[in-house]
N, C-alpha and C positions, 0 to 999 in steps of 0.2 A: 467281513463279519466272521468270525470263531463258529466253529461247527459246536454242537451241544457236547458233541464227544470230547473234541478237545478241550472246552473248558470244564469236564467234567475231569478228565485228566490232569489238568494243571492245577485245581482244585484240591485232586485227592494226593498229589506228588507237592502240593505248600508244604507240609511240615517235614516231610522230607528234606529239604530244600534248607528251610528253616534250621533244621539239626545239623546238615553241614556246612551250613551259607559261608561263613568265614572260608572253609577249608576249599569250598567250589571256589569261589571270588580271588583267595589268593592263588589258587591253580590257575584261573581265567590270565591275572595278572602277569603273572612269570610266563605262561605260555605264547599270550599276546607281544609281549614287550620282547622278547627274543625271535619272532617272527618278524615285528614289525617296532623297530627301534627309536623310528621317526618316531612314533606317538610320546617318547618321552620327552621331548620340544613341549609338551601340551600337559599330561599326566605331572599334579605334584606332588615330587619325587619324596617331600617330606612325606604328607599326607599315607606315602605308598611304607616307606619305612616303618611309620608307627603301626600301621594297620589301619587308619581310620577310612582308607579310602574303601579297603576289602571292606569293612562292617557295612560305613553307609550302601555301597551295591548292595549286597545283603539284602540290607533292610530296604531297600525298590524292590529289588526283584521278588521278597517277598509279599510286600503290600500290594503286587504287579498280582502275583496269583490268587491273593486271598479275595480281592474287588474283581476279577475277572469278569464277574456276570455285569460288575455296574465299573466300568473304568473309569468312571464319570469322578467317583467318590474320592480317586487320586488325584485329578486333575489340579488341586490347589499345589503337592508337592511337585508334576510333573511340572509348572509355571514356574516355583523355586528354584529347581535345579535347572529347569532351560535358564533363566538370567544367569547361574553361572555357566554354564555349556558357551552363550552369547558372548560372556564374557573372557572365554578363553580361547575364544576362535574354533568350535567343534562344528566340523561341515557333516551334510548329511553321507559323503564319500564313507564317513569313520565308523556308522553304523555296521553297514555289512561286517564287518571287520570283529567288531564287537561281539552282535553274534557271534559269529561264525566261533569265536574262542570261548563264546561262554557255554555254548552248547557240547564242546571240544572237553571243556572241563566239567560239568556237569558227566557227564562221561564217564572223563577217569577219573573221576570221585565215586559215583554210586557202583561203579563197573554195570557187572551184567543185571544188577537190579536197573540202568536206566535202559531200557528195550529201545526197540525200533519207534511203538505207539509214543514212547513217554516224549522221545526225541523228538519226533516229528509234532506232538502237540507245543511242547517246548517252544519248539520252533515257529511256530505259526504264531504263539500266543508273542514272542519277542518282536517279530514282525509287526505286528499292532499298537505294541507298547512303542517300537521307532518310529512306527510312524507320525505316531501323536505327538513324539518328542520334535520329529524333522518339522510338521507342521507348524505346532508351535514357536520354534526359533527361528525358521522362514518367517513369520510373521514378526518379531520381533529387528531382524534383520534388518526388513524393509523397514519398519517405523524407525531404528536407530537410522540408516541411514538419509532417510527424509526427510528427519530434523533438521530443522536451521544449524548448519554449521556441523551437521553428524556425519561418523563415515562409518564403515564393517570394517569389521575384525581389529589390524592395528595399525596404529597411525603415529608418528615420529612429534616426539613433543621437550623444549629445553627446559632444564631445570631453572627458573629466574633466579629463584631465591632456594636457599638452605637457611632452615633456623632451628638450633638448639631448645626444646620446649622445657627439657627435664634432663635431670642424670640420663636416661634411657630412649626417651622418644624425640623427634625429628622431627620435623617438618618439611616436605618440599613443593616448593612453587613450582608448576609445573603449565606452560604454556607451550601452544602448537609452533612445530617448528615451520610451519609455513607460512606465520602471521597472523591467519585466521582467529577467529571467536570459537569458544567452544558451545556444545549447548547447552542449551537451560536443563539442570537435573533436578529431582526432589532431593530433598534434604533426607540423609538415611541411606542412599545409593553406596555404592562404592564403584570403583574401575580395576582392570587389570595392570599388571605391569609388566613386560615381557624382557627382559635382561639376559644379555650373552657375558658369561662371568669367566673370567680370565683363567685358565687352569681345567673349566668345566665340561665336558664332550656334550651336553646337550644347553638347549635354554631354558630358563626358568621362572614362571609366571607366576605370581600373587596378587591376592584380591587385597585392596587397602580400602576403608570407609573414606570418602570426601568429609573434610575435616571442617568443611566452612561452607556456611549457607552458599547458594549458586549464584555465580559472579560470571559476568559474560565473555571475559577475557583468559581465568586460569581454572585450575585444579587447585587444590591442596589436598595433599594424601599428607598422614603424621604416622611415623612407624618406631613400633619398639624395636628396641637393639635383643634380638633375643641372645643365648649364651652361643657362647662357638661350639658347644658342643650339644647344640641343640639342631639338628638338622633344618629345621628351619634359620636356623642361623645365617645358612650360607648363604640367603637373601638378603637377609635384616644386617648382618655386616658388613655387606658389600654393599649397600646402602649406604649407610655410617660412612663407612672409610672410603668409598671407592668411587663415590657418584658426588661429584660437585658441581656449584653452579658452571654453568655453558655449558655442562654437558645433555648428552639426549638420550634417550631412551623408548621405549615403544609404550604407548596407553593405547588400552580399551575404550570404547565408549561407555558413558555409566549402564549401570544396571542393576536390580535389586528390587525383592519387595518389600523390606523392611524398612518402610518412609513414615513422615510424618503426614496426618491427617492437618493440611492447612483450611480447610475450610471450614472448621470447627471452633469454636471460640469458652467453649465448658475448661475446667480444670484438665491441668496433664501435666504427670510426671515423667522425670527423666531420672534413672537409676544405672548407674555404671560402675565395672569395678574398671581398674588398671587400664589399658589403653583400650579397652570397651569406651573408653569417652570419646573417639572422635566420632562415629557417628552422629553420639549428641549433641555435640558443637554445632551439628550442622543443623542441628533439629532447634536447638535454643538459641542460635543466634536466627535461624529462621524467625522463631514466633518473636526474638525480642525485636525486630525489625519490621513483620509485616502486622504481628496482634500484639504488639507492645502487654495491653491492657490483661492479657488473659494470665486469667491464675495461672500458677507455674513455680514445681516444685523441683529442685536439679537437687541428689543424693550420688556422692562420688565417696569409691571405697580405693585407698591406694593405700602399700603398707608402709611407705612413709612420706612426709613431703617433700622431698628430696625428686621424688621420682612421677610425682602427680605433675600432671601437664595441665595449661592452659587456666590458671587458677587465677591467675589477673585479668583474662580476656573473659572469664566468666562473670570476674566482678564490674568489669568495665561495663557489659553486656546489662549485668542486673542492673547499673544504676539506671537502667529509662524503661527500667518495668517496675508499677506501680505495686503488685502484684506478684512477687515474686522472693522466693525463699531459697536458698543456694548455703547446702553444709556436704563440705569434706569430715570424712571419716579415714583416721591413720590408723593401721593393726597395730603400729607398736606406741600406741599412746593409749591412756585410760578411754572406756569409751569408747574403743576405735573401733566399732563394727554396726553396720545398719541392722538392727535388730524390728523384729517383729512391733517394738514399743515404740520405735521410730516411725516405718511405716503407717502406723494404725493414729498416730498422734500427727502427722504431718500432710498424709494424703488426704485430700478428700476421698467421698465414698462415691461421686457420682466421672470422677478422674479416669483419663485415658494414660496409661503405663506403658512407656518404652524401658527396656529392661535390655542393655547388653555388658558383656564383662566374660572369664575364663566360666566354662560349664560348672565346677560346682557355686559359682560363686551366684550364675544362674537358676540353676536349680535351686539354690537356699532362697532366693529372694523369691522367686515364681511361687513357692511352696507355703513361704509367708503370706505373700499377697493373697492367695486362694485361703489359707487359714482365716485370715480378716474379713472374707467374704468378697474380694473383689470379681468377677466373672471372666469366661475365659476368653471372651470379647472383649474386655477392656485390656487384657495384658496382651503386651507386643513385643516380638526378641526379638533378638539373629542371634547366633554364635560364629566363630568364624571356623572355617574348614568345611570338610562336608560333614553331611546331614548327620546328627548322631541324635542316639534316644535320652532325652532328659530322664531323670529317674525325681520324677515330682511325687509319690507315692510316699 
């Protein structure tokens, strides 16, 4: 337990903290990463280029000191980011480690305004925050690997199949390379992918959404070709061009909380922009298979149709739902964007919302929805990357 001191300390040093979070976080970053090099096997290196990894820390480490007194009240985001930690293979060894640099940089960012007290509260208050993290992915740990057919961390899996969905997105079938079953996941999960890329000094890991309700024997991940000169690139191209079938690669076991609610049977929509649809996939070919019957509404925004995936498998999908409405939206066609008058005319009002696609494209739909009165129980996202602040206001 936190002494009253210290959490009085890390209290009144939040907005501090706050005002330089970027500038500590990317200090943390460079100082860690030149110490200890192995962590870039793990750390995505995109993520770290654009800055979004410095922000999301940031923003933990601040919502870490403002709930101090009740850490209870984080616990929904510390379960979030454990499935990804789960899913990248973060042991509890990497903790120490972390500290130790984040308090290094907290340091030489505030200099001598951060004292010996502030340090040592710091300190203590991080300690409690790992530990809840260690605990929770320990547990998570054990349950993946207990599962029928589940293992930790990563495990060697062949690509069956490759298939072209769109100008831009993929498809890969992907089965255990040991012959095994994989396990049953919810629909909405995603896995990791762990790639040693020709040319590159370290490995490099991405989360991809399971693109097809759970099937006993494979995966399918669907991935965009991002540009080459998009630092995420060097994944999504080496994908494309570099991974064919028979070859193998390293999977995650699934993980995520942004799943479908299956035991519900009321209205539920499914809203995506661009390659935000495979999750859905997984979500609507679920209910078209287990609740055929249940209202169901799929809103797909891609900016042309050249490049929108899975648009025959959506309609194959609708024909054995009685109950079901499915419209693509193209930017560069008249009409081409899911408007407020779309929503409000198509959803029901008593409707459960999954909501994925690129952040503003999220934000615009979240902002709508809540305009029309929908609640914030009923709306469900993910974005992909780490955590960042929606600007729904």
């Amino acid at each position: 337990m936190l002494s009253q001191e210290t959490r009085e300390i890390v209290k009144a040093t939040a907005p501090v903290l706050a005002e330089h979070g970027t500038k500590i976080t990317s200090e943390f970053y460079k100082t860690m990463f030149e110490a200890h090099p192995e962590l870039l096997n793990i750390f995505n290196h995109a993520n770290q280029s654009q800055g979004r990894q410095q922000a999301a820390l940031a923003n933990t480490v601040y919502a870490a000191a403002v709930h101090i007194d009740n850490l209870e009240n984080i616990l929904p985001a510390v379960v979030q980011i454990a499935h990804k930690h789960v899913s990248l293979g973060i042991k509890p060894e990497h903790y120490p480690i972390v500290g130790e640099y984040l308090l290094k940089a907290i340091k030489t960012v505030l200099g001598d305004a951060a004292t010996d007290d502030i340090i040592n509260a710091w300190g203590e208050a991080y300690g409690v925050i790992a530990d809840a993290f260690i605990g929770v992915e320990a547990n998570m740990y054990e349950q993946t690997e207990e599962k029928e057919n589940g293992w930790k961390f990563f495990k060697d899996f062949t690509v069956a199949r490759k298939v072209k969905e769109s100008d831009i997105i993929t498809s890969f079938y992907l089965k255990p390379a040991d012959g095994l079953d994989v396990p049953e996941y919810k629909a909405g999960q995603y896995i990791s992918v762990r790639l040693n890329i020709p040319g590159q000094e370290y490995t490099h890991i991405r989360q991809y959404s399971l693109s097809q309700a759970s099937r006993p024997d494979e995966f399918r991940i669907s991935v965009k070709r991002e540009a080459d000169n998009d630092p995420n690139g060097v994944v999504s191209v080496h994908l494309h061009e570099s991974v064919n079938e028979g070859d193998t690669i390293e999977v995650s076991a699934p993980a995520g909380e942004f799943v479908l609610d299956e035991s519900k049977t009321t209205p539920v929509a499914f809203i995506s922009g661009g390659v935000g649809i495979t999750p859905m996939m997984s979500m609507f070919e679920t209910v078209a298979t287990k609740t055929p019957d249940r209202p169901t509404v799929f809103l797909h925004g891609a900016r042309n149709e050249a490049i929108a995936a899975f648009q025959d498998d959506v309609s194959r999908l609708a024909d054995g739902m009685p109950n079901v409405m499915y419209q693509a939206f193209y930017s560069d066609q008249p009409n081409g964007f899911i408007t407020r008058d779309v929503l409000e005319r198509l959803i029901e009002a008593d409707s459960d919302i999954y909501v994925c696609g690129p952040v503003p494209f999220m934000e615009a739909m979240i902002r709508e929805l809540q305009a029309i009165g929908f609640g914030e129980e009923q709306i469900h996202y993910e974005f992909f990357g780490p955590s960042v602040q929606l600007q729904l206001a």
